[in-house]
C-alpha positions as CSV (number, residue, x, y, z in Angstrom):
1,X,-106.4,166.2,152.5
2,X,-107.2,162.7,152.3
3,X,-110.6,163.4,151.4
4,X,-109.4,164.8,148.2
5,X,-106.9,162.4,147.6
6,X,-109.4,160.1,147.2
7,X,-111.3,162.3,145.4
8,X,-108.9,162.4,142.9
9,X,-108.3,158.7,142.7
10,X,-111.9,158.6,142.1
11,X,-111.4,160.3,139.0
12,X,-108.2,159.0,137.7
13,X,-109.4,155.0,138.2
14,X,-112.5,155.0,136.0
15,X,-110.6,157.4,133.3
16,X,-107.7,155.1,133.6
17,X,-110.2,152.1,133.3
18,X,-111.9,153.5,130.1
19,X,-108.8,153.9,128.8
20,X,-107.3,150.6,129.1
21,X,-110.8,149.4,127.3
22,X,-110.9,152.2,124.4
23,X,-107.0,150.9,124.0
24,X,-108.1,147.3,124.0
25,X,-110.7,148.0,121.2
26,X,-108.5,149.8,119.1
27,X,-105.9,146.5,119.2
28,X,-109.1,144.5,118.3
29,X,-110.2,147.0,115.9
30,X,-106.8,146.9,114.2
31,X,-107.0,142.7,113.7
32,X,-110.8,143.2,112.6
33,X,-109.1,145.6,109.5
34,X,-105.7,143.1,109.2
35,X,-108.1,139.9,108.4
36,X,-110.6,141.4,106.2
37,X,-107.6,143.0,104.2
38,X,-106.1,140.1,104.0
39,X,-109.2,138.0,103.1
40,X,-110.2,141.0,100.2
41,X,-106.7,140.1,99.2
42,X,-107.1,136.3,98.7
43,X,-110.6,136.9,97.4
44,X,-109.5,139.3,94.9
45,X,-106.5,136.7,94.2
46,X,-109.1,133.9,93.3
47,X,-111.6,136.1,91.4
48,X,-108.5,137.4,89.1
49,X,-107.9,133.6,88.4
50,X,-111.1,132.7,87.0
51,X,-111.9,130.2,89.7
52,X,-108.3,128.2,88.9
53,X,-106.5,129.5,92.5
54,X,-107.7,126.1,94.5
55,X,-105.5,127.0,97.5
56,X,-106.8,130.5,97.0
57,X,-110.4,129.5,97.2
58,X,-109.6,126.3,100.5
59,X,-108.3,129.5,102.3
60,X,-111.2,131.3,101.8
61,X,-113.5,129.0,102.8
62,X,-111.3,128.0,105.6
63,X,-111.9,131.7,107.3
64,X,-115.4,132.3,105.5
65,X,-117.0,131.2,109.3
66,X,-115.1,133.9,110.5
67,X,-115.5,137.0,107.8
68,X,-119.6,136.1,108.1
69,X,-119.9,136.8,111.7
70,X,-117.3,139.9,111.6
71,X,-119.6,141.1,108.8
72,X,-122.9,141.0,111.1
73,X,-126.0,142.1,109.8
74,X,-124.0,143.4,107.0
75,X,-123.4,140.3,105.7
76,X,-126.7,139.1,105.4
77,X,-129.2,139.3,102.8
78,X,-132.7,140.3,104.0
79,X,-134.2,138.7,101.2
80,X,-132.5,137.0,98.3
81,X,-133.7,135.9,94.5
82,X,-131.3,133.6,93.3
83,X,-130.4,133.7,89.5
84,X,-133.7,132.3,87.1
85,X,-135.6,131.4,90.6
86,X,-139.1,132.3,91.2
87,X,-138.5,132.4,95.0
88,X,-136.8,134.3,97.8
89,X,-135.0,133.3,100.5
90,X,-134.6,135.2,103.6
91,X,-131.9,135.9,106.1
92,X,-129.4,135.1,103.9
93,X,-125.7,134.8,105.0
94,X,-123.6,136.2,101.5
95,X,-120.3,135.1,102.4
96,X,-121.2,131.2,103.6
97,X,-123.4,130.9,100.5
98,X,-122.0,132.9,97.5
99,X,-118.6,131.8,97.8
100,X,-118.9,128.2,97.4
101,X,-121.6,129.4,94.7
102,X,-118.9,131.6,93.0
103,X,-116.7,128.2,93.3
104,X,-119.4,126.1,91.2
105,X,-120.2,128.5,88.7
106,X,-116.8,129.4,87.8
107,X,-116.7,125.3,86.5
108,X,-118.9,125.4,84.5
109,X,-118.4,126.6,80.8
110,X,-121.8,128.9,80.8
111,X,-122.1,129.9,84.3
112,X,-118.9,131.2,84.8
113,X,-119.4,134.2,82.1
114,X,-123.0,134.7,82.7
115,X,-123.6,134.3,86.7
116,X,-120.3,133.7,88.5
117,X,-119.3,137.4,87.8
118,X,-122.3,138.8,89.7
119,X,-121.6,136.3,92.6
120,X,-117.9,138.1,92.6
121,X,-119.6,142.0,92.7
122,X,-122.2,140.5,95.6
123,X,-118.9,139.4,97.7
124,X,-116.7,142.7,97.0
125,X,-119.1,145.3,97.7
126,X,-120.7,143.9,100.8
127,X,-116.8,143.2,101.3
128,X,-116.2,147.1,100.5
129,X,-118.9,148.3,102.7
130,X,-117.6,146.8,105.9
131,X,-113.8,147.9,104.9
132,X,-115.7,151.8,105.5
133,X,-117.4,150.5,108.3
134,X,-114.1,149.5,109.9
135,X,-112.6,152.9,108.7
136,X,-115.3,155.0,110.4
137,X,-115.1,152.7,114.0
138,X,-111.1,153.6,113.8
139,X,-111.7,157.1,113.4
140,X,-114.5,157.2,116.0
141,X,-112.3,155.4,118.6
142,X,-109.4,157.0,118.1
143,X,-111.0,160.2,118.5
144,X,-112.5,158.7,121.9
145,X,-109.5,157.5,123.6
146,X,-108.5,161.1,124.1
147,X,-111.1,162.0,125.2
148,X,-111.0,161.9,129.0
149,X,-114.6,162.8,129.9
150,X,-115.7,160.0,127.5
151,X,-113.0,157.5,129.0
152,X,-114.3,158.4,132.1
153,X,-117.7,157.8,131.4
154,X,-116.8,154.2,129.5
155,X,-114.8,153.8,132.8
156,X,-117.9,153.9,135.4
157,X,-119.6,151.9,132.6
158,X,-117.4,149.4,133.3
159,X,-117.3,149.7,137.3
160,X,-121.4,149.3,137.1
161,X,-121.6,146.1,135.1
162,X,-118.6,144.5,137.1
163,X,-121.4,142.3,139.4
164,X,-122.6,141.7,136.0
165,X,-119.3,140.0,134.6
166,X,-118.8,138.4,137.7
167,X,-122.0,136.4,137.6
168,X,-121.5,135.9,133.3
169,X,-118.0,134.2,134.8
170,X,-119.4,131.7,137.2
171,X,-121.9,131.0,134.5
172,X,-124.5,132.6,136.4
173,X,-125.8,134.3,133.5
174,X,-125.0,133.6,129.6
175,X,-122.6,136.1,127.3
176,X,-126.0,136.8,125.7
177,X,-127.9,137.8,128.9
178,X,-125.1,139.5,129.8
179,X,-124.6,141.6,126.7
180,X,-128.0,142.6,126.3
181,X,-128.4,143.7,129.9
182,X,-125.3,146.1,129.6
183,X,-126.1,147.5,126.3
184,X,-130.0,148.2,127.5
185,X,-131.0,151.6,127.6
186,X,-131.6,151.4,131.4
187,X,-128.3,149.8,132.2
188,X,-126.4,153.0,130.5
189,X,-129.0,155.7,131.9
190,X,-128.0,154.0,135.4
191,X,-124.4,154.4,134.2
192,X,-124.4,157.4,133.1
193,X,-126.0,158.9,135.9
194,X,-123.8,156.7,138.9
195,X,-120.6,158.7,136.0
196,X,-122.2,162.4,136.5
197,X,-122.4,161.8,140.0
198,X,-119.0,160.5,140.7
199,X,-117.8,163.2,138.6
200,X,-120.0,166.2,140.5
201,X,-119.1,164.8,143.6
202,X,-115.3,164.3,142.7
203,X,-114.6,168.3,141.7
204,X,-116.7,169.3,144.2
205,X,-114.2,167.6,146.9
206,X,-111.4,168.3,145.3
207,X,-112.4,172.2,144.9
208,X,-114.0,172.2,148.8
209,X,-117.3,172.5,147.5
210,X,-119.1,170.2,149.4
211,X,-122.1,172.5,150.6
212,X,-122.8,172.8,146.7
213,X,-122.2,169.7,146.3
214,X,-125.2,168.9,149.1
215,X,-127.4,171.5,147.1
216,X,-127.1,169.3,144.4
217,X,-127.7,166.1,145.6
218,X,-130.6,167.5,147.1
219,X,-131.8,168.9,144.2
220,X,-131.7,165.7,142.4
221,X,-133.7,164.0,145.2
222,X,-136.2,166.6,145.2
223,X,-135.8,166.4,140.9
224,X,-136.4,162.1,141.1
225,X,-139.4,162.4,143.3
């Protein structure tokens, strides 16, 4: 009886566990698609003003930092030509640098007809392409927080890299080590194996099926050697 008690618990706490993570995503998610709203909003609010909406354009630039790095890779320019240049520049950040450049050629008499308006298309459609970004990542989560074998999974994920965390909180390791160790391939073969275990191994109590649960086990020694 016991035995299967804790079986079940051993179920229930990683799926309980991936759940509370897939539900903090989705609140993260859901301020990710509030700010860049709101910043298409302002953005589209200075653009419609010529370059005349001042506050417009100090709040932009006061949150530009931000919108670049929520952008990623999609906010950056592999290479870039500016306008009459004979060069390229690479790894190009577009929000940092064509929104102050927007902000100078919209002052000037020629620039603003002629230049500033392709600054303004650069900035909305890389601004557009993350908005569908955002809107595919909602769908995809939302769809995975009712999941429960996936929550489950995200669950022992979570369970593995603990030590992990723990050593990234003393300052053991940096947020940088410790993010490219958990999202190595290894880490979530390791992870995904230590989930189909638990899981195997879980039922199995729960149904009394521990002699097929030996089999197994056995046949994945045998299987690993």
């Amino acid at each position: 009886m016991f035995l299967q008690l804790g079986a079940v618990l051993a179920l229930l706490v990683p799926t309980a566990i991936g759940w509370w993570h897939a539900r903090t995503r989705l609140r993260a998610l859901a301020d990710s698609i509030a700010f860049a709203e709101e910043f298409s909003a302002q953005f589209q609010r200075y653009v419609e003003s010529v370059g005349r909406d001042n506050r417009a354009y100090a709040e932009l630039t006061a949150q530009s930092v931000r919108m670049q790095n929520e952008l990623g890779l999609l906010g950056v320019y592999a290479k870039y030509k500016p306008p009459h240049a004979n060069y390229f520049i690479s790894d190009y950040p577009i929000i940092l640098n064509l929104l102050p450049e927007l902000h100078r050629a919209g002052r000037d008499e020629i620039l603003s007809s002629r230049i500033a308006p392709e600054y303004a298309i650069s900035i909305q459609e890389v601004l557009l392409r993350h908005s569908g970004v955002l809107d595919d990542r909602r769908t995809r989560l939302a769809a995975h927080a009712y999941n429960p074998l996936k929550l489950f999974a995200d669950g022992v994920a979570a369970i593995v890299a603990s030590p992990v965390g723990l050593l990234r909180t003393f300052g053991i390791v940096s947020a940088t080590s410790s993010e490219r160790l958990t999202s190595s391939g290894l880490f979530r073969l390791l992870a995904g194996f230590a989930g189909l275990v638990s899981f195997v191994a879980s039922v199995a109590t729960i149904l009394g099926a521990q002699d097929q649960l030996l089999s197994f086990l056995r046949w994945l020694r045998d299987l690993a050697r």
